[in-house]
C-alpha positions in Angstrom: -30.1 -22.5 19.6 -27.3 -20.7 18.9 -25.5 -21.6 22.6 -25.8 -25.6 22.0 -24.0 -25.0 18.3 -21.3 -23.3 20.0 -21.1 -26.1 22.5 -21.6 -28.4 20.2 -18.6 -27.1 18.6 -16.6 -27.0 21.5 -17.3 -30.3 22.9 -16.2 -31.5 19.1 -13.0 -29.5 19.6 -12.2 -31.0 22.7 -13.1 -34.6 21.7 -10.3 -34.4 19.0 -7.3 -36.0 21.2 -5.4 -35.6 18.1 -5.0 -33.5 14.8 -4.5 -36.2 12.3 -2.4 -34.1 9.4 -1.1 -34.5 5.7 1.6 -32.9 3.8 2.6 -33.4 0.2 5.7 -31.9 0.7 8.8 -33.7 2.1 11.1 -31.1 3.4 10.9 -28.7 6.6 7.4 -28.3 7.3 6.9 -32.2 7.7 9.5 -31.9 10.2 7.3 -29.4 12.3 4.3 -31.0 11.6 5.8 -34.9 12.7 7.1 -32.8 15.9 4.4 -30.9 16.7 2.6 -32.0 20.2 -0.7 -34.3 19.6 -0.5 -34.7 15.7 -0.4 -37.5 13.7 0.0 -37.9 10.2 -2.6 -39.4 8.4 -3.0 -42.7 6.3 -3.2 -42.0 2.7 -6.6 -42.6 2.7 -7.2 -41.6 6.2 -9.5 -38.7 6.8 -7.6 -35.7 8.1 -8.2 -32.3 10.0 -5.0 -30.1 8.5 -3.6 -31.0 5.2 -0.3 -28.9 4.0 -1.1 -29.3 0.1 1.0 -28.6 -2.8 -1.3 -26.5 -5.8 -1.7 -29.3 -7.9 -4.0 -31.4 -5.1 -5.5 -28.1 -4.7 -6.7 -28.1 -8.2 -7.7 -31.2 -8.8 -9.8 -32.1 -5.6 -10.9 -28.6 -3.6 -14.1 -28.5 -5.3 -14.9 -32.4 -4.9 -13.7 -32.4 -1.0 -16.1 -32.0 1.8 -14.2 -30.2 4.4 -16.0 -30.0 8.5 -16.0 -26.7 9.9 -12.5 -27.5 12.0 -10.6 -28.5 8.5 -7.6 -26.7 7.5 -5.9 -26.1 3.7 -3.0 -24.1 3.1 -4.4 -22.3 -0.1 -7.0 -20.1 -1.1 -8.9 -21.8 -4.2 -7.8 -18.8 -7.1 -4.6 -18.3 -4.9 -3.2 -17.2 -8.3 -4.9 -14.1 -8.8 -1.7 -12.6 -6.7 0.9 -15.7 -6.8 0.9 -15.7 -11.1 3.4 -13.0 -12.6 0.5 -11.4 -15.1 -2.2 -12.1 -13.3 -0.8 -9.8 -9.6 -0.2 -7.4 -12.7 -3.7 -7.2 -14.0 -5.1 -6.7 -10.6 -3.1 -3.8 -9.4 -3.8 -2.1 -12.2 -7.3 -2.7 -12.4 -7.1 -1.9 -8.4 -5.3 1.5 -9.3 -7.6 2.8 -11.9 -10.4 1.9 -9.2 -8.8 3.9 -6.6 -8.5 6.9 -9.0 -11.9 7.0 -9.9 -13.1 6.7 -6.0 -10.0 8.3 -4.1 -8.4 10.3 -6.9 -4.9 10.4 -8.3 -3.2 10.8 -5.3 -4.3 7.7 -3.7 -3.9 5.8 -6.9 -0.1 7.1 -7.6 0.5 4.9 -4.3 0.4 2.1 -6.7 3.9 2.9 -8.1 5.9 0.1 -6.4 6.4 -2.2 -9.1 7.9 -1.9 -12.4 6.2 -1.4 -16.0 4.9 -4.7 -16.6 3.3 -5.9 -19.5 1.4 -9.7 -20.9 2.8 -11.2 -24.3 1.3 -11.3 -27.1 -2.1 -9.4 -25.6 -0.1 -6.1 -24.8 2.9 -6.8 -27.3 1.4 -3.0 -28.8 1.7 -1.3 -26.1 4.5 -2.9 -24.6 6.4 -2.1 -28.4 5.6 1.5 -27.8 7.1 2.0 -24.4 9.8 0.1 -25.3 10.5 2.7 -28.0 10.1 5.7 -25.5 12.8 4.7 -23.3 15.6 3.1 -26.3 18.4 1.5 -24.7 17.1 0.6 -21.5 16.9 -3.1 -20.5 13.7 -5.3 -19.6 13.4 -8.9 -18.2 11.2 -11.8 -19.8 9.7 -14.0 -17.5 7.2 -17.3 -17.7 4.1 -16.7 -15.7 4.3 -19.9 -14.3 7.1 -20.7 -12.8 9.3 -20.4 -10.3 12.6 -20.4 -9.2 14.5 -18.7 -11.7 13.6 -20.9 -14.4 13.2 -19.4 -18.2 14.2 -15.8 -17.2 16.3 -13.6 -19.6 17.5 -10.2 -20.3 16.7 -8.2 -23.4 16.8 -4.6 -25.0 16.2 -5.0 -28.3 12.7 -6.2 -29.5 14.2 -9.0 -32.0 15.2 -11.1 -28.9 12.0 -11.8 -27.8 10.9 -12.1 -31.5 13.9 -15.2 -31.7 12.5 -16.0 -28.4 8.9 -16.4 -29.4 9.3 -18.7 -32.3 10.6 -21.2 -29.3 6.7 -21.1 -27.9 7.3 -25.1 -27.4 8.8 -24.9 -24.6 6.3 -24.3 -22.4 3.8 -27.0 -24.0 4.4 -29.2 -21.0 2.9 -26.7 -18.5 -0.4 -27.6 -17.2 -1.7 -24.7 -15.6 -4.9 -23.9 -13.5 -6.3 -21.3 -15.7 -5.1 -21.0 -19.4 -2.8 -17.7 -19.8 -0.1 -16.7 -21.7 3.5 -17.7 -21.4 5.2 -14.5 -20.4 5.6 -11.2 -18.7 7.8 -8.2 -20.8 9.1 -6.6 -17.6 11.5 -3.4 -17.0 14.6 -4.3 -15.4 15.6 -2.2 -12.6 19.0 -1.3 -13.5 19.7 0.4 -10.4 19.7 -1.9 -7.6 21.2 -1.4 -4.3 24.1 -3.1 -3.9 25.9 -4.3 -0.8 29.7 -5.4 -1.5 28.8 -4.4 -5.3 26.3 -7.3 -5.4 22.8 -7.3 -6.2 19.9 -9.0 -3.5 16.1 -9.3 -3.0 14.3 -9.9 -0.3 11.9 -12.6 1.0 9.2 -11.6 3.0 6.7 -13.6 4.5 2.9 -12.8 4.9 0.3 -15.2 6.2 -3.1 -14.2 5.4 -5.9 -16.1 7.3 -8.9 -14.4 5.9 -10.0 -12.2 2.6 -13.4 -11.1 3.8 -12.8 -9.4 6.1 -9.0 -9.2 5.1 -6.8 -10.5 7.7 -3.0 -10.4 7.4 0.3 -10.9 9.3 3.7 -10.3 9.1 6.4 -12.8 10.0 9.5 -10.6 11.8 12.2 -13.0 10.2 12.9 -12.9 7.0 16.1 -12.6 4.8 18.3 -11.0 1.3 19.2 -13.8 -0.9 22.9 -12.2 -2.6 23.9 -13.0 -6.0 27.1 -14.6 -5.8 28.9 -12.0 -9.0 29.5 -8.1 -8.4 26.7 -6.3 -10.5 27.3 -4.7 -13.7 24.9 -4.1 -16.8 27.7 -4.3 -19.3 26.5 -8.7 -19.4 22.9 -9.1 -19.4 23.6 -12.9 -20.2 25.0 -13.4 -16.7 22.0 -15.1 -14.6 24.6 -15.0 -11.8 25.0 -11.5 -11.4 21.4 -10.8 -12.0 19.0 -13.1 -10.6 18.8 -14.1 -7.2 17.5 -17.4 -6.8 19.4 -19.2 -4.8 18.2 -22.3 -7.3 20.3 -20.9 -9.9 23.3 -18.9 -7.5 24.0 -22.5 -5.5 25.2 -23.7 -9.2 27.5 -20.6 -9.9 31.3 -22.5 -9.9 32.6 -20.3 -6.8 29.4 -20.8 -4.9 30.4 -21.7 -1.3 27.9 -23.8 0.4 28.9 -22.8 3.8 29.2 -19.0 3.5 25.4 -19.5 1.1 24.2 -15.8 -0.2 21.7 -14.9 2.5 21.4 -12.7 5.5 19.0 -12.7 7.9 16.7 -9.4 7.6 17.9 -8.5 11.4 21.2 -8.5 10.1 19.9 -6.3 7.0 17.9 -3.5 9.1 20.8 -3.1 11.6 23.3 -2.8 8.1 21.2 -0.3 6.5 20.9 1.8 10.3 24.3 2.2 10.3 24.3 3.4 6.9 21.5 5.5 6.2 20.2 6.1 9.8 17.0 4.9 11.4 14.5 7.6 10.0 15.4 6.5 6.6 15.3 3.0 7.9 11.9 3.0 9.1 10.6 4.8 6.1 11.9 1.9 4.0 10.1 -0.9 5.5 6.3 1.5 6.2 6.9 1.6 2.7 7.2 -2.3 2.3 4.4 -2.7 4.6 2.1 -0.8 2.3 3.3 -2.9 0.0 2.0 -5.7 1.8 -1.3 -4.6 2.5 -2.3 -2.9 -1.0 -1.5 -5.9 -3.0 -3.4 -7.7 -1.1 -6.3 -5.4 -1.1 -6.3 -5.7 -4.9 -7.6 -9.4 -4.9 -9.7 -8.7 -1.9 -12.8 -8.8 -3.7 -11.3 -11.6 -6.1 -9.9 -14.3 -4.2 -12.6 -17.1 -3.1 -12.8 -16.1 0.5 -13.0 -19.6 2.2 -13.1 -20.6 6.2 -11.0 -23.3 5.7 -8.4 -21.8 3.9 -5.0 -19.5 5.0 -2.2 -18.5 2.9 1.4 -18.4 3.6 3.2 -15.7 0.9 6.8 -15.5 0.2 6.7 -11.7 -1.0 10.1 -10.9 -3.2 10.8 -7.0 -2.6 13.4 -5.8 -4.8 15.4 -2.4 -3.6 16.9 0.5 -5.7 19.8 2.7 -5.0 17.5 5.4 -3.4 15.7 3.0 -1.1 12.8 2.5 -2.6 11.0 -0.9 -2.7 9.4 -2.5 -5.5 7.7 -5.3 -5.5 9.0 -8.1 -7.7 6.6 -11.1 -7.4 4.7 -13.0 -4.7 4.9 -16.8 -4.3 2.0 -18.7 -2.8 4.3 -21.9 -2.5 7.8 -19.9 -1.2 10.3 -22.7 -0.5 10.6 -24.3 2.7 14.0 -26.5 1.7 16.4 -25.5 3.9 19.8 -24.1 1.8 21.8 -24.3 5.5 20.9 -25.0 9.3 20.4 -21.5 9.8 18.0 -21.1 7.0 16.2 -24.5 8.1 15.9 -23.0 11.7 14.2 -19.7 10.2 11.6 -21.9 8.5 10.9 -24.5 11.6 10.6 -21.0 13.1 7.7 -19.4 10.7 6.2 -22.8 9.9 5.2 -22.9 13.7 4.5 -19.4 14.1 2.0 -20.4 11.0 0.5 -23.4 12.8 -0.3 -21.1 16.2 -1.7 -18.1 14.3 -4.0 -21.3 12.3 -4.6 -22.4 16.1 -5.9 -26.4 15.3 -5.6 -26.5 19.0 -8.3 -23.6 19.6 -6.4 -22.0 22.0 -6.4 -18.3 20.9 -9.1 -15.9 22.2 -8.8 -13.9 18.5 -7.7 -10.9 20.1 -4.0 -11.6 19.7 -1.9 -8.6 17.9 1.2 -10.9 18.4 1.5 -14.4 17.8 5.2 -16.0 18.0 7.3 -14.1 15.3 3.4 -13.8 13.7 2.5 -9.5 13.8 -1.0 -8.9 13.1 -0.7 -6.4 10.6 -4.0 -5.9 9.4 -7.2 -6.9 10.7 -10.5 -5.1 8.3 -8.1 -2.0 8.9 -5.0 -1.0 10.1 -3.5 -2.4 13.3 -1.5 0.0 15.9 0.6 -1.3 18.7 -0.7 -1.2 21.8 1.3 1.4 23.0 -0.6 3.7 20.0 1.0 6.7 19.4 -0.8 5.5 15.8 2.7 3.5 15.1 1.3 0.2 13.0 1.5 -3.2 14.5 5.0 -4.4 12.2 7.9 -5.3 12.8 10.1 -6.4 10.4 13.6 -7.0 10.7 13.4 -6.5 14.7 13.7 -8.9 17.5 12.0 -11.5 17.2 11.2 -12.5 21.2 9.1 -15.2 20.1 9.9 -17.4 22.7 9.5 -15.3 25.8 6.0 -14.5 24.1 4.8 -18.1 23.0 5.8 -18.9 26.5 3.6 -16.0 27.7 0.7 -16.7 25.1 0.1 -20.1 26.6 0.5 -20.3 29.8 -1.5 -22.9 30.7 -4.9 -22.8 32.2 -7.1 -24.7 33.5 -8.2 -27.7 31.0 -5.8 -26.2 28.3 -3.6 -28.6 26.7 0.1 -27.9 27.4 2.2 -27.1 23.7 
């Protein structure tokens, strides 16, 4: 019956000394994972319990691998339905024009938080006439597919992107998981807010453990990556002033490796405090949180909804001059190489927050609203802090007392293994 399955289960969990692991990637999470209590990394061959995949294994094997009920993956099967440039496009929209039709046009004018986006060549009509409706203004071309800055330019008159199209070659070598087209047409927000007359973005992080029902958490670290040149529209040729990978700033001429171009998103709440004031503070970032939770409701019912699989998502949120967010893109393989020892103790830090909210060990009850720097921030519906005057359960940008609270989270008990 249903009480020997479960202790069946159990007994399974128990017997597992160890959590035998792979990871395909080489930089900070194998450093948690090597150091990480009780795990070992698996032979090539070996059979393993947790494997930290990169999205090409995940394409050519998840359907022929047989996974036991303990076995963890770090993607979703059709991750890309929010992690490709077009295809998060598509599905906002198509979540929007839902919500109008069931909630009316107030709920769907929610969905206003990322710029005019349009798919080359399939929209290139309707794309040609808003182009026309706003002359002058500037738009960004981006390849669906990748990452890091790479193939991104500036335009605002339609013959570039005429020149640029007879150069489809270039992306012949991309083998993709689904075919679609090259590029996004996007608008360019031309008025960013700048600190020190620079331009930044954010990176957010977002661990979702769970589409159905939808199951989400946001990390309380996080941090704005600088360009390294003072912001002006008068050069749309300058990468440096207006994209902010740190992939393409680290290889501006006066880049300093020390100094680097991030702060860390404490350092960003308390700057923008003292600035704005907290109301307008905490406004900002419920408005990134809805953010967070309506994009991901618009693959809900999309995504392959798999046991076995979570999702750690580097969210880029891009702000304008009046504080509003708009979200820019969402990675599903956000970079965990360190750019300094600061940034590289930030990722150990989420990387092991990720691994106790995924709980190998089995030594959550479920009930948890906090995990490490891990905030569950939705859960089938909105969570509230405990201390409910309705405020939800996130906490970006604060203290991050994940310490004191792992600490308290696993006290050891009797026949509980130790972290």
């Amino acid at each position: 019956d249903v009480k020997d399955v479960i202790t069946h289960i159990k007994g399974a969990q128990e017997s597992r000394s160890c959590i035998r692991f792979r990871c395909s990637l080489t930089n900070t999470i194998l450093d948690v994972l090597r150091q990480r209590p009780s795990w070992v990394e698996a032979k090539e061959d070996g059979e393993w319990d947790f494997y930290w995949c990169d999205v090409a294994w995940l394409r050519e094997n998840f359907d022929h691998t047989y996974m036991d009920e303990h076995v963890r993956i770090c993607h979703f099967r059709n991750h890309y339905e929010l992690t490709r440039k077009n295809l998060m496009v598509k599905n906002l929209k198509r979540y929007r024009k839902l919500l109008e039709r069931e909630a009316g046009r107030m709920e769907a004018a929610k969905f206003d938080f990322y710029p005019s986006t349009f798919e080359l060549p399939f929209e290139y009509h309707l794309f040609v006439e808003e182009f026309k409706r706003n002359p002058g203004s500037t738009w960004i071309m981006k390849p669906v597919a990748r990452s890091q800055g790479k193939g991104i330019f500036l335009f605002r008159k339609l013959k570039d992107i005429m020149d640029w199209k007879k150069d489809g070659n270039r992306f012949e070598d991309q083998k993709d998981e689904i075919q679609v087209e090259s590029y996004v047409a996007q608008r360019y927000i031309e008025n960013p807010y700048l600190i020190g007359g620079r331009k930044f973005d954010l990176r957010v992080y977002v661990l979702v453990t769970s589409y159905t029902p939808l199951k989400a958490w946001l990390y309380r670290d996080g941090f704005a990556r600088f360009s390294n040149t003072r912001f002006s529209l008068s050069s749309i040729d300058d990468n440096y002033v207006h994209l902010t990978n740190v992939a393409i700033q680290k290889t501006a001429p006066d880049y300093d490796p020390e100094k680097g171009c991030k702060w860390q998103m404490q350092q960003l709440r308390r700057y923008l405090i003292a600035k704005h004031g907290a109301d307008i503070v905490e406004i900002l970032f419920r408005d990134m949180d809805a953010i967070f939770v309506r994009s991901l409701q618009s693959v809900q019912k999309v995504i392959i909804n798999d046991k076995h699989c979570f999702e750690l998502y580097g969210y880029d949120i891009l702000l304008d001059e009046q504080l509003k967010p708009w979200l820019i893109e969402v990675n599903a393989s956000p970079s965990l190489t360190a750019s300094s020892l600061e940034d590289y103790d930030l990722k150990c830090r989420l990387l092991e927050d990720t691994l106790h909210v995924v709980d190998m060990e089995g030594r959550l009850s479920g009930k948890e609203k906090q995990v490490g720097g891990f905030d569950l921030m939705w859960n089938d519906g909105p969570v509230y802090t405990d201390d409910s005057d309705y405020r939800t359960n996130t906490h970006l940008g604060c203290m991050n007392d994940r310490n004191k609270q792992l600490k308290q989270l696993f006290k050891c008990s009797p026949g509980q293994k130790k972290l």
